[in-house]
N, C-alpha and C positions, 0 to 999 in steps of 0.2 A: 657460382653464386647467382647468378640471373636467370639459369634454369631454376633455381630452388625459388628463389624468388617469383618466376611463371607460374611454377608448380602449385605454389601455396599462394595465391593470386585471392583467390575468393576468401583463405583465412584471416592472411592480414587485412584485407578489405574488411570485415567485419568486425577483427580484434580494434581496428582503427575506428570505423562506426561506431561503434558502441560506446568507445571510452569516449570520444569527443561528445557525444551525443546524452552520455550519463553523465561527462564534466561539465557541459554547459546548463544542465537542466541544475543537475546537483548544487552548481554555483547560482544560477538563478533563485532556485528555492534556499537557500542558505540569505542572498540578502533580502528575499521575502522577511525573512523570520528577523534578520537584525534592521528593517524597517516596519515592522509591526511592534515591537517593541514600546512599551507606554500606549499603547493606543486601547481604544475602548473593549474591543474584543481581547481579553485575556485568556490565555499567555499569547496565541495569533490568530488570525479571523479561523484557518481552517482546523485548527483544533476545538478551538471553542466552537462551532460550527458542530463537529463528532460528538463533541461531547453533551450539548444540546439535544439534538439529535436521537442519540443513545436515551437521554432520560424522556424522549417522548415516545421510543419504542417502548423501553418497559414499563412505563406507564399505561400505554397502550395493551399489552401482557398481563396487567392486572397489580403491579408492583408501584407502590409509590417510591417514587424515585425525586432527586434529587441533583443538578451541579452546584457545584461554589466553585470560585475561584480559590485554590490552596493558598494558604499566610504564607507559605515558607517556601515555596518552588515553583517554577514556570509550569503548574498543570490546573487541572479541573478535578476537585473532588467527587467521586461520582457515591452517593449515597442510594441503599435500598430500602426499605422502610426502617428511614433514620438510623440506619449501621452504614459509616463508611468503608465501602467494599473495594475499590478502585480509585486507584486517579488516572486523567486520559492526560498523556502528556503532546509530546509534538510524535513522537516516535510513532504514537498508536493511532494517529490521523488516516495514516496509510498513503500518504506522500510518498515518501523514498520508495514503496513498493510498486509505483504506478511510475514512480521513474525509472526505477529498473525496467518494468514491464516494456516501458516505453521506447527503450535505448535498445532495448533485443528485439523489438519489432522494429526500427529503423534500420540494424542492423543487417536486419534478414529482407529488409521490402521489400514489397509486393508493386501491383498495380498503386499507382499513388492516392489514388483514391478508395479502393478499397485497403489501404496501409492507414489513411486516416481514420476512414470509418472504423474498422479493429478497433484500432487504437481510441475511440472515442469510445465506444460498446464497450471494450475490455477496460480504461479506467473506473468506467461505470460503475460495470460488474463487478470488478475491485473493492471500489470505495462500501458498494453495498453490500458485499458481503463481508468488511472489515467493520461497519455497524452493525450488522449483525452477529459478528465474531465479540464485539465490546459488551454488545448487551447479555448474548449466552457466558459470558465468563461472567460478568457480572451478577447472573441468576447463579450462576455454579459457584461463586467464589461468596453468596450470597449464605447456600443452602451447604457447601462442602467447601469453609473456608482451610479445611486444613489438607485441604487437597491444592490448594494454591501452585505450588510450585509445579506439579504437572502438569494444569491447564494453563499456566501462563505460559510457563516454559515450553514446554509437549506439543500438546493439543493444538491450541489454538494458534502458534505460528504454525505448525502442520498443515491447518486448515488452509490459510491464507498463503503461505508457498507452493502447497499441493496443487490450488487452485490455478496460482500465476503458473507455474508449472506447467498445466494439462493446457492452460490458451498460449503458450508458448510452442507445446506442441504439436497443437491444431492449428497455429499461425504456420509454422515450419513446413505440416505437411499438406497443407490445403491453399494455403494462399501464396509464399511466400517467393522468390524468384531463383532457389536451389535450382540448380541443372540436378533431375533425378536419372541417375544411370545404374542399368539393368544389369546386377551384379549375377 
């Protein structure tokens, strides 16, 4: 047992890493969300935040755009010229994706300061291309609403997994502290 144990030394170090490191962020942002509750920013600052955001990009695009706050669920209506096309809820913020991101990169560390820098550059790169993942569905679900269920479903998480994906593994093979042995 304690050779298998030696043996898979760096697995369970990282299988360990990660969980503890996606359960504490995960539980942090979880009472983010049940202390933002009633507060001015509806449904919680960093949704309403995106979804903001979102209507000043496609306004920017040339679309008049729109938020409200939803009557009936914790999101942000997102309107394109005056058709409601989306709502941005907590999900589409691209939090939880930045804390995965973030738990595979502690996981794997690197040098600790370049493990911060990634990780500050890679949530970035996240958040911005998850506004810009909100707005092109938005245009697409605007112009081909009956295409909805591929670009919600398909497409567009593709984009944003694919993305966390390929700095996952540019972080593993560029920076990360892997022993690389010459198979």
């Amino acid at each position: 047992m304690k050779s298998l144990l030696q043996q898979y030394k760096s697995v369970i170090k990282f299988i360990v890493t990660f969980l503890l490191v996606y359960g504490v962020l995960s539980f942090v942002y979880s009472q983010y969300l049940e202390l933002s509750k009633g507060t001015i920013y509806y449904p919680d600052y960093v949704t309403n935040l995106v979804a903001n955001q979102s209507e000043i990009l496609l306004n920017s695009f040339g679309y008049d755009s729109q938020v409200l706050p939803h009557p009936d669920e914790p999101s942000m209506k997102l309107l394109v010229n005056e058709k409601y096309v989306a709502r941005v809820i907590e999900g589409c913020n691209g939090t939880s994706v930045i804390i995965l991101f973030i738990a595979f990169v502690v996981a794997f560390a690197g040098k600790p300061k370049t493990t911060f820098f990634y990780i500050l550059s890679g949530s970035v790169l996240i958040y911005t291309v998850n506004l810009f993942r909100i707005v092109i569905l938005a245009i697409g679900l605007y112009h081909y609403p009956w295409r909805k269920e591929i670009l919600h479903s398909v497409i567009f998480p593709g984009i944003i997994y694919g993305m966390v994906f390929l700095l996952w593994m540019f972080w593993v093979n560029r920076f990360s502290k892997i022993k690389k042995t010459n198979g």
